[in-house]
DOSEMI-498482 format. One record per residue (C-alpha): x, y, z; residue in one letter. Coordinates in steps of 0.5 Angstrom, whole numbers. Layout:
BEGIN
<tordo><xx>X</xx><yy>Y</yy><zz>Z</zz><r>a</r></tordo>
...
***
This chain:
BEGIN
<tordo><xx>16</xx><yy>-39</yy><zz>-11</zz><r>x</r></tordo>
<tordo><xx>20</xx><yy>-39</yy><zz>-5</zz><r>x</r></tordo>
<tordo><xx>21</xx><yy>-33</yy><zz>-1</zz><r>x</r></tordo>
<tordo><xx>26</xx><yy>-33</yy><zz>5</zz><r>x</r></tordo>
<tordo><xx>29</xx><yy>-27</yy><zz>9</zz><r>x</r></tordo>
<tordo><xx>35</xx><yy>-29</yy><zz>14</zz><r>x</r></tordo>
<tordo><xx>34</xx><yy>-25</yy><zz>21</zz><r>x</r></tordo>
<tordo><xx>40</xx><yy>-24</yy><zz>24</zz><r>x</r></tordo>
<tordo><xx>44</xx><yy>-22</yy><zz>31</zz><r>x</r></tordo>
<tordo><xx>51</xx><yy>-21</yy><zz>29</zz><r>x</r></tordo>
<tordo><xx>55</xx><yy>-26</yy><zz>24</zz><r>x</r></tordo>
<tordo><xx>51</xx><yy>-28</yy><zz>18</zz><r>x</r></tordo>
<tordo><xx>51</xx><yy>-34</yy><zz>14</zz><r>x</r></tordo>
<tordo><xx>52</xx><yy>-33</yy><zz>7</zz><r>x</r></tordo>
<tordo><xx>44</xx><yy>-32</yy><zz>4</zz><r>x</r></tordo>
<tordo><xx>47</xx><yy>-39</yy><zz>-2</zz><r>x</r></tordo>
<tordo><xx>48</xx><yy>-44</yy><zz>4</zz><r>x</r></tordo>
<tordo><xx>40</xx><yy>-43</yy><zz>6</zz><r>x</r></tordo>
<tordo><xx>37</xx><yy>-44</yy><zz>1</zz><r>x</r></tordo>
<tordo><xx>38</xx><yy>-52</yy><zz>0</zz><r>x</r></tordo>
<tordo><xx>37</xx><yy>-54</yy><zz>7</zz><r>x</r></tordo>
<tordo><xx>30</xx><yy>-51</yy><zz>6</zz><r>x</r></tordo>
<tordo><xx>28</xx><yy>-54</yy><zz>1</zz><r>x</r></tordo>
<tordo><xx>30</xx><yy>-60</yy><zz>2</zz><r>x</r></tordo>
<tordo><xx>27</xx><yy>-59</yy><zz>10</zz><r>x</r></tordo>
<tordo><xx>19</xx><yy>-58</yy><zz>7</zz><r>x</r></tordo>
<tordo><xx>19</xx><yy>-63</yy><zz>3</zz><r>x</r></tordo>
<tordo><xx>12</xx><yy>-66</yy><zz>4</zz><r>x</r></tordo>
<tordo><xx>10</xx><yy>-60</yy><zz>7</zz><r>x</r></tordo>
<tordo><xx>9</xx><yy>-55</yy><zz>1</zz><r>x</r></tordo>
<tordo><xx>10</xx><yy>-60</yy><zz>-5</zz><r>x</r></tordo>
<tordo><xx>12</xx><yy>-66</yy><zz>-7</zz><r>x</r></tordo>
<tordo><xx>19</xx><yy>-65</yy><zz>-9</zz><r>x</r></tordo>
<tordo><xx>24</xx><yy>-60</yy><zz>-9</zz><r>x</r></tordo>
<tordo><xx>24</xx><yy>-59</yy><zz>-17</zz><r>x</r></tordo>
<tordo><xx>17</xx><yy>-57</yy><zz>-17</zz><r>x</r></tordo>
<tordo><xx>20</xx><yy>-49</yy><zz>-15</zz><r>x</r></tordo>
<tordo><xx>22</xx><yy>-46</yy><zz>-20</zz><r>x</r></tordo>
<tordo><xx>24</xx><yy>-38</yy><zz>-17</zz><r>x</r></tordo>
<tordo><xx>27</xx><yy>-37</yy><zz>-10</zz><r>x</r></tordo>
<tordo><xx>29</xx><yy>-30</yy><zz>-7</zz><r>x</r></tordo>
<tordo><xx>33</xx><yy>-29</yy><zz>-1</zz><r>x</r></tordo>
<tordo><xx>35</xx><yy>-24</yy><zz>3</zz><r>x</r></tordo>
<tordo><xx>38</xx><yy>-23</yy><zz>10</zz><r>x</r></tordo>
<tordo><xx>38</xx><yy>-16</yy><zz>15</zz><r>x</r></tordo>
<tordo><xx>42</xx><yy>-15</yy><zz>21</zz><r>x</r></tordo>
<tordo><xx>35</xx><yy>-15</yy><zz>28</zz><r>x</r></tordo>
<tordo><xx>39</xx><yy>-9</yy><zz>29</zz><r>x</r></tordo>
<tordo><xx>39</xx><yy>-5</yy><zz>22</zz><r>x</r></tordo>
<tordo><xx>35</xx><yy>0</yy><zz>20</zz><r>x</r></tordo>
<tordo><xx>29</xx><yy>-2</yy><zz>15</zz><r>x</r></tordo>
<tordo><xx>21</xx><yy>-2</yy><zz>15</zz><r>x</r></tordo>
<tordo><xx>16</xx><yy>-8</yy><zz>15</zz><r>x</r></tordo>
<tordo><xx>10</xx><yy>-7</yy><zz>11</zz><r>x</r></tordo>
<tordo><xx>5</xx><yy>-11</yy><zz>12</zz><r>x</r></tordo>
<tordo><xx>7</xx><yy>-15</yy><zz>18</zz><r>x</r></tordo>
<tordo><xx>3</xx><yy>-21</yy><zz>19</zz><r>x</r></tordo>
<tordo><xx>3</xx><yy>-24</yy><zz>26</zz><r>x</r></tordo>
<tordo><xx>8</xx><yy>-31</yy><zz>24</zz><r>x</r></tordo>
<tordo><xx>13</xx><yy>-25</yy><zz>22</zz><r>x</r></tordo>
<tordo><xx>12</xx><yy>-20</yy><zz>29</zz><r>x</r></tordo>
<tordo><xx>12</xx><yy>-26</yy><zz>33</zz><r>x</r></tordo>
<tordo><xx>19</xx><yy>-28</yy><zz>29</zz><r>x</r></tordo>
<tordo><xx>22</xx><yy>-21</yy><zz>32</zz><r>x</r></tordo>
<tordo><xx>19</xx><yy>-21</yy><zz>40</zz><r>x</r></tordo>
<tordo><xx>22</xx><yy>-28</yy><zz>41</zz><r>x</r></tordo>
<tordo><xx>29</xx><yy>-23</yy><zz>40</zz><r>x</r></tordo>
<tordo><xx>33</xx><yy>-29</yy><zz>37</zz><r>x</r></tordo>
<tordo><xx>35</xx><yy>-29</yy><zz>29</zz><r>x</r></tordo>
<tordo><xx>30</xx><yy>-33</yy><zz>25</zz><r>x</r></tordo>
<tordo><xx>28</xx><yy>-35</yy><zz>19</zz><r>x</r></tordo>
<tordo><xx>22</xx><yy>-32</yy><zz>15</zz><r>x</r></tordo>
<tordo><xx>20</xx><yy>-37</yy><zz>9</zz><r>x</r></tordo>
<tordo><xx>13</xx><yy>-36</yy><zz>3</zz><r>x</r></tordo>
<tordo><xx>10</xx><yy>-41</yy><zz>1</zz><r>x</r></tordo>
<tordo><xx>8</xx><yy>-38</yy><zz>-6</zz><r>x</r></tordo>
<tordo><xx>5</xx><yy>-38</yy><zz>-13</zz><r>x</r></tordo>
<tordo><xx>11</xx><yy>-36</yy><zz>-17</zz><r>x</r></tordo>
<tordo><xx>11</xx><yy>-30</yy><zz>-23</zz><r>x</r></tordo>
<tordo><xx>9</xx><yy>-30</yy><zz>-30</zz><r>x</r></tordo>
<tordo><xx>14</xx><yy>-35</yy><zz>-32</zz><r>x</r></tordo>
<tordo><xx>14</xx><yy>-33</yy><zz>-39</zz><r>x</r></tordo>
<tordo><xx>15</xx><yy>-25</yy><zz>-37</zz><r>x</r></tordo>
<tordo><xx>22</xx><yy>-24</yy><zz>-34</zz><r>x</r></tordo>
<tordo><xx>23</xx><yy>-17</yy><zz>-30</zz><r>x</r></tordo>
***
């Protein structure tokens, strides 16, 4: 499963047009190939919205003092595939 949530500053790139490029670029990083990921969620939030992070692990914190827009991408093991929720 792959997890990536889009940090903006002020204009955002549709979610759809990320997920292809990322895939491709972590090939041989986390897998062997593109196909082997079978769920994928997406979102984007605006630097300056207002939501809460629980949890937050040191990569991500070091995401947002950086102060520019960055991609937050996990590498996981995907759901159930025979339970759909």
């Amino acid at each position: 499963m792959l997890q990536i949530t889009y940090f903006y500053d002020s204009i955002a790139i549709d979610v759809d047009n990320i997920i292809k490029p990322i895939q491709d670029a972590i090939i041989g990083l986390a897998y062997v190939d593109d196909n082997q990921i079978s769920d994928v969620f997406v979102r984007k939030r605006n630097l300056s919205g207002n939501f809460r992070i629980e949890n937050m692990t040191s990569i991500l914190a070091e995401g947002f003092a950086r102060g520019n827009e960055f991609l937050h991408i996990v590498v996981t093991d995907a759901p159930d595939q025979e339970v759909l929720t």
